[in-house]
TORSEBA-261552 format. One record per atom (N, C-alpha, C): residue in three letters; residue number from 1; atom name; x, y, z. Coordinates in steps of 0.1 Angstrom, whole numbers, plus 5000, padded with zeros to 4 digits. Layout:
BEGIN
PT resn resi name   c1   c2   c3
PT  ALA  NUM   CA    X    Y    Z
...
This chain:
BEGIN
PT resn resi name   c1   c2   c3
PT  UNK    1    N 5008 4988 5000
PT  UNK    1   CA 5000 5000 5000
PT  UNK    1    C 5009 5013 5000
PT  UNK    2    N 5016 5010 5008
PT  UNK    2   CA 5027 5025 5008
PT  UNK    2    C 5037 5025 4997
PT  UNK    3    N 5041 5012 4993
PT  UNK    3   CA 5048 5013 4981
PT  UNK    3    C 5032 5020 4968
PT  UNK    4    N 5025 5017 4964
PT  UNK    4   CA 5015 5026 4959
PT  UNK    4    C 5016 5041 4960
PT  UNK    5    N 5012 5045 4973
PT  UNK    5   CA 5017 5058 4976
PT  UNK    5    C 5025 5060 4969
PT  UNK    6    N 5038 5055 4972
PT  UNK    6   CA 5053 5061 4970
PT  UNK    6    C 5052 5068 4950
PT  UNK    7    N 5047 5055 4949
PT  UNK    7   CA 5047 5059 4928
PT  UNK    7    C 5038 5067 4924
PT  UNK    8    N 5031 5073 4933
PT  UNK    8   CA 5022 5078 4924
PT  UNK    8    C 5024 5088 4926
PT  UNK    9    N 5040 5094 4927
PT  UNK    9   CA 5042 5112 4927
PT  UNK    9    C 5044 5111 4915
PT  UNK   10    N 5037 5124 4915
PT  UNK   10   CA 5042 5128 4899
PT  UNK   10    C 5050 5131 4891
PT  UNK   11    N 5049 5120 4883
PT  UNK   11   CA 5063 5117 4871
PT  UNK   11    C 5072 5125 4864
PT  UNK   12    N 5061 5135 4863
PT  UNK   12   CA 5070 5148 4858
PT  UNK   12    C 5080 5153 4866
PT  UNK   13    N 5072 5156 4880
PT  UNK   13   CA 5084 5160 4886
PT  UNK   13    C 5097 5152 4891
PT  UNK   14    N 5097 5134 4890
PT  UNK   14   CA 5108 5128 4885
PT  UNK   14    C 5116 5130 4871
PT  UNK   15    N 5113 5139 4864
PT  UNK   15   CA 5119 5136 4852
PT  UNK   15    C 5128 5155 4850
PT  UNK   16    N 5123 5162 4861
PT  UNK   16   CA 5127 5173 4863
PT  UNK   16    C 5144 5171 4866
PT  UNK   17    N 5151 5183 4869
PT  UNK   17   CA 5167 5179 4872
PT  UNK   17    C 5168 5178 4885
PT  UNK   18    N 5160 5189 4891
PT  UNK   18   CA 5159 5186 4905
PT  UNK   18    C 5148 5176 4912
PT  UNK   19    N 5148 5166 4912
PT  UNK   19   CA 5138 5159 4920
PT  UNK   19    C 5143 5155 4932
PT  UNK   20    N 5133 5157 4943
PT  UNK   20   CA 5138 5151 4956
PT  UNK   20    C 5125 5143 4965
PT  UNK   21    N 5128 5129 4959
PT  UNK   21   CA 5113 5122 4969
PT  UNK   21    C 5116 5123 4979
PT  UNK   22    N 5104 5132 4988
PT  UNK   22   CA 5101 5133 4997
PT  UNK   22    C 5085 5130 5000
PT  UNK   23    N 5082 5124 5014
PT  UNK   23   CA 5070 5116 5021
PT  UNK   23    C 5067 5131 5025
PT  UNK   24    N 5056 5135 5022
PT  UNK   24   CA 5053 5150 5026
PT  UNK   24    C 5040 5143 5036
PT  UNK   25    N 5033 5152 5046
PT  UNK   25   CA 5020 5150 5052
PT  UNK   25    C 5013 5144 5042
PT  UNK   26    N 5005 5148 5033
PT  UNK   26   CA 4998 5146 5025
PT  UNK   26    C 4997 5129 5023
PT  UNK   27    N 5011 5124 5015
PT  UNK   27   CA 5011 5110 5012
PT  UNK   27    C 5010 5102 5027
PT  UNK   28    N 5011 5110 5038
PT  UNK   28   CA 5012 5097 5052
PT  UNK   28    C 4996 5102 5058
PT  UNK   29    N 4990 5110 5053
PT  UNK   29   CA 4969 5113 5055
PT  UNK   29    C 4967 5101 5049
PT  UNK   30    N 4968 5102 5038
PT  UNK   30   CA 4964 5093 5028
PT  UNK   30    C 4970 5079 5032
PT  UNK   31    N 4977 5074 5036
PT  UNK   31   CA 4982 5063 5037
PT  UNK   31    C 4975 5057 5052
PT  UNK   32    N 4974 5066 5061
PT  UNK   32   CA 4966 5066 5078
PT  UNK   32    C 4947 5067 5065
PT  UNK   33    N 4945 5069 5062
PT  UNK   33   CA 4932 5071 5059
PT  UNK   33    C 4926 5061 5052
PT  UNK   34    N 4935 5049 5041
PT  UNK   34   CA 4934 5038 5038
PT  UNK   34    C 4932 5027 5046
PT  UNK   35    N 4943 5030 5057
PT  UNK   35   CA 4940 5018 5067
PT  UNK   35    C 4933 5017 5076
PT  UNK   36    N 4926 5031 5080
PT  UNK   36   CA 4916 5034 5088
PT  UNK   36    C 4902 5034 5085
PT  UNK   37    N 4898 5034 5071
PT  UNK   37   CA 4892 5030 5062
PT  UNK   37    C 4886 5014 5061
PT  UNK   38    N 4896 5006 5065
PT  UNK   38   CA 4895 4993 5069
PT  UNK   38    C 4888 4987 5082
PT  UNK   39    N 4895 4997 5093
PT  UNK   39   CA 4889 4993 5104
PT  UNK   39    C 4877 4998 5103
PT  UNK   40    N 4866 4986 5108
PT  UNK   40   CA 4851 4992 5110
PT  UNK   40    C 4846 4994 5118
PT  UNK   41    N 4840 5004 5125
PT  UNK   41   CA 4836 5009 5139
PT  UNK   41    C 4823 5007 5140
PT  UNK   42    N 4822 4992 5141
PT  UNK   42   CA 4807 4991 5140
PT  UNK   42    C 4802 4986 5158
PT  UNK   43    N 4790 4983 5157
PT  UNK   43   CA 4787 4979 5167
PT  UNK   43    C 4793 4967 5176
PT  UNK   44    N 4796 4955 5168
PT  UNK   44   CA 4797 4943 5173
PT  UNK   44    C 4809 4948 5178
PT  UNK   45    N 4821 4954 5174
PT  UNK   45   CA 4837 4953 5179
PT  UNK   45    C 4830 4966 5192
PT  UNK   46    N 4821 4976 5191
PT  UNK   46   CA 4821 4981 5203
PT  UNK   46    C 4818 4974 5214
PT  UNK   47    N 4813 4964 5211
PT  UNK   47   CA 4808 4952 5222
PT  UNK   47    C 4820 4943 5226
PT  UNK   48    N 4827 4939 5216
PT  UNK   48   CA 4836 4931 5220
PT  UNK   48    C 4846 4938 5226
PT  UNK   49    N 4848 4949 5223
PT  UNK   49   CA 4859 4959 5231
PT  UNK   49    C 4850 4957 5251
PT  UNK   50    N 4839 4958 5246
PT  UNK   50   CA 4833 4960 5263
PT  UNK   50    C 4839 4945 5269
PT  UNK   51    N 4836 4935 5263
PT  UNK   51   CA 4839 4924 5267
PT  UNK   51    C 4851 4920 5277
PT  UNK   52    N 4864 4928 5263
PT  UNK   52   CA 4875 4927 5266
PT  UNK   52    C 4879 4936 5283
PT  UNK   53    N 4872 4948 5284
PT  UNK   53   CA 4876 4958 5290
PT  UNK   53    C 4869 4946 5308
PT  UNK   54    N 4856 4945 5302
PT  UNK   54   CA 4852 4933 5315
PT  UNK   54    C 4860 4920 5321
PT  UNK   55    N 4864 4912 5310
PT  UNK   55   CA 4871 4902 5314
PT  UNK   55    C 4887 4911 5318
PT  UNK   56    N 4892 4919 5313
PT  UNK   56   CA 4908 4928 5320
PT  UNK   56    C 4903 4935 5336
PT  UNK   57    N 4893 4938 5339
PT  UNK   57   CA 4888 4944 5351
PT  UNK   57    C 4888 4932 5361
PT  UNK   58    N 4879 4919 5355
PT  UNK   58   CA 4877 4908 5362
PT  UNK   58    C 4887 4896 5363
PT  UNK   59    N 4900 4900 5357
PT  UNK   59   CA 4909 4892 5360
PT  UNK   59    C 4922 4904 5365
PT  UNK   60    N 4919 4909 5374
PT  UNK   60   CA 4929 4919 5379
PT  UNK   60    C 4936 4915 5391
PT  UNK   61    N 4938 4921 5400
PT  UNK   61   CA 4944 4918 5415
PT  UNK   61    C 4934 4918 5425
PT  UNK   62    N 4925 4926 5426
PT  UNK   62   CA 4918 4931 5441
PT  UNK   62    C 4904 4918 5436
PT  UNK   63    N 4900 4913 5424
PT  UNK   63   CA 4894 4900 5423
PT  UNK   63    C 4898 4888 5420
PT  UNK   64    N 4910 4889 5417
PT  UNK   64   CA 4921 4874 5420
PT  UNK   64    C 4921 4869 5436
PT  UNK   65    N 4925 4884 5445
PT  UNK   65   CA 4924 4878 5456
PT  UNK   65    C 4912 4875 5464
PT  UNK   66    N 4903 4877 5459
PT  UNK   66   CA 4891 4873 5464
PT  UNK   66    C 4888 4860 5463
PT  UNK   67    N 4897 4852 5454
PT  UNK   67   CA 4894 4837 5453
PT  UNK   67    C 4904 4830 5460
PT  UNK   68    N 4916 4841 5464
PT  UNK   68   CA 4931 4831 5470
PT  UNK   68    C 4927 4822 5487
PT  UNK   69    N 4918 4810 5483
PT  UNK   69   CA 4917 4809 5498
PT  UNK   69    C 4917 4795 5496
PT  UNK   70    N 4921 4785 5506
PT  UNK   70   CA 4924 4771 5508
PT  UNK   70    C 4915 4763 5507
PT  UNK   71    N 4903 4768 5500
PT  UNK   71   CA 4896 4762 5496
PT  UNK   71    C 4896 4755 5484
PT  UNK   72    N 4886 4741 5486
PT  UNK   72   CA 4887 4731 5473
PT  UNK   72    C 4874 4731 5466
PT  UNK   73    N 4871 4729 5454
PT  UNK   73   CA 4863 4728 5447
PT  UNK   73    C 4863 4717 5437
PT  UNK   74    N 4859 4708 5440
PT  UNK   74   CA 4859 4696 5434
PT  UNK   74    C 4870 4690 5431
PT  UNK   75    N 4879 4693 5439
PT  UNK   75   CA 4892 4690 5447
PT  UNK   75    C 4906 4703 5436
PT  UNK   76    N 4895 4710 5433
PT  UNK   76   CA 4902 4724 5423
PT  UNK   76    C 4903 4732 5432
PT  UNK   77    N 4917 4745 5437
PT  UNK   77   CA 4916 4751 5443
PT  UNK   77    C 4906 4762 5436
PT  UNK   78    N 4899 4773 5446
PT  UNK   78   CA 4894 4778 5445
PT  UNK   78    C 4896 4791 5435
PT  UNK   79    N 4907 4796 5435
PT  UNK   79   CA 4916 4804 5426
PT  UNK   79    C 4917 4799 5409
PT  UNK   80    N 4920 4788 5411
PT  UNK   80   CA 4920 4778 5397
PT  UNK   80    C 4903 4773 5391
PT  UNK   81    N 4901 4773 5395
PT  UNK   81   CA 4881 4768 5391
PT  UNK   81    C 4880 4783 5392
PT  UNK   82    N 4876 4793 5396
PT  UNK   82   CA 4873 4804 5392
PT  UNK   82    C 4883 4814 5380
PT  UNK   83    N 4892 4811 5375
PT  UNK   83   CA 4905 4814 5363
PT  UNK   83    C 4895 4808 5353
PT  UNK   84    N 4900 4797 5354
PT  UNK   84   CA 4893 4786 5340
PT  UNK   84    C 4872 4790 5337
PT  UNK   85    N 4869 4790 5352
PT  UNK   85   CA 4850 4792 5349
PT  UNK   85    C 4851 4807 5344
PT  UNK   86    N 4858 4817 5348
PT  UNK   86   CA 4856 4825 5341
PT  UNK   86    C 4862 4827 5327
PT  UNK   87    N 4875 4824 5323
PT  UNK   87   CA 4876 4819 5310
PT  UNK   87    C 4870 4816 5304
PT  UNK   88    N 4859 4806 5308
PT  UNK   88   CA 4848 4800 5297
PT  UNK   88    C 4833 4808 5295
PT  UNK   89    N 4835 4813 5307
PT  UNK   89   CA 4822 4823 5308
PT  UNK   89    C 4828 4835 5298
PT  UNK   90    N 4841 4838 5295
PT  UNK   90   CA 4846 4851 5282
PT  UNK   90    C 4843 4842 5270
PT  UNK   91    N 4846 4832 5271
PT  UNK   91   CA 4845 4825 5253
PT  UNK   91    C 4833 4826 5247
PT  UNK   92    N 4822 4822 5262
PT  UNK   92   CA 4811 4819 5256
PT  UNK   92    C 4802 4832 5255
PT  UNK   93    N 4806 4847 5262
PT  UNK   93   CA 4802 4858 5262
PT  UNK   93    C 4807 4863 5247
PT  UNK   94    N 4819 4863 5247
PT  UNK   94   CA 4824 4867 5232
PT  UNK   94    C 4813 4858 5218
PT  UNK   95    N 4811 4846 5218
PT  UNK   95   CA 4805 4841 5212
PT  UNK   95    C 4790 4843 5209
PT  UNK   96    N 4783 4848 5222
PT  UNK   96   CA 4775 4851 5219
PT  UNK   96    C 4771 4864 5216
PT  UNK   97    N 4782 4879 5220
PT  UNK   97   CA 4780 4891 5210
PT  UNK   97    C 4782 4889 5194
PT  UNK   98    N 4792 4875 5194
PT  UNK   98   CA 4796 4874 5178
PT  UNK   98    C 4781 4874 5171
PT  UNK   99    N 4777 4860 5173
PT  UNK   99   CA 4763 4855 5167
PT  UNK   99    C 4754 4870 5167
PT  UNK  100    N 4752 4871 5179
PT  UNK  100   CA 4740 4884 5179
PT  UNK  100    C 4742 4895 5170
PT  UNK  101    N 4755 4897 5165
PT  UNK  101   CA 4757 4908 5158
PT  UNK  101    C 4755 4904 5144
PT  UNK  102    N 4759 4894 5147
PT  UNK  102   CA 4756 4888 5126
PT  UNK  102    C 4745 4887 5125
PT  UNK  103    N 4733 4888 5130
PT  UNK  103   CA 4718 4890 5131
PT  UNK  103    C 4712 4902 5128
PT  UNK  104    N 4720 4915 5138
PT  UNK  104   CA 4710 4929 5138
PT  UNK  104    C 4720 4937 5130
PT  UNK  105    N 4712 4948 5124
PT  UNK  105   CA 4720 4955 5121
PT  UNK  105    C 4727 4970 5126
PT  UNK  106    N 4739 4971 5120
PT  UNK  106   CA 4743 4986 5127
PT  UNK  106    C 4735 4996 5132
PT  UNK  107    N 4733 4999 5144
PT  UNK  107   CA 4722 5014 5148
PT  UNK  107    C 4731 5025 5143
């Protein structure tokens, strides 16, 4: 893509005596505007961004320790069965904003 950019200064002014390629603002707008172009700010990724921000909040420090205790759970410490159940509870939350979004459309 940036090689693109790069060729499409104009030729004339390569064939001038003085030419000097230079990446001006202009060609690096254009080049940030193509790829930003790509990303789509639609609803589902604002969901999954929430997801992400929920599962980083809920696997932090001040609720890790809330499970560090000598307790067993189905002979799993209690730290370890709550890592993994919530793990599964993110896969299957992400999974189901995925499906739901392929359903409705963009507000």
């Amino acid at each position: 893509m940036a090689q693109a950019l790069l060729t499409s200064i104009d030729f004339k002014r390569r064939e001038s005596q003085n030419y000097r390629p230079e990446i001006s603002f202009f060609y690096i707008s254009k080049l940030v505007n193509s790829i930003g172009s790509k990303i789509e700010n639609t609803l589902k990724s604002q969901r999954l961004w929430g997801v992400f921000l929920l599962g980083f909040f809920l696997l932090n420090y001040p609720f890790l320790m809330l499970y560090n205790k000598d307790l067993m759970i189905l002979d799993i410490p209690v730290l370890y069965f709550y890592i993994f159940l919530f793990l599964f509870g993110m896969i299957l939350l992400s999974r189901f904003v995925i499906k739901k979004s392929k359903n409705e459309t963009d507000a």
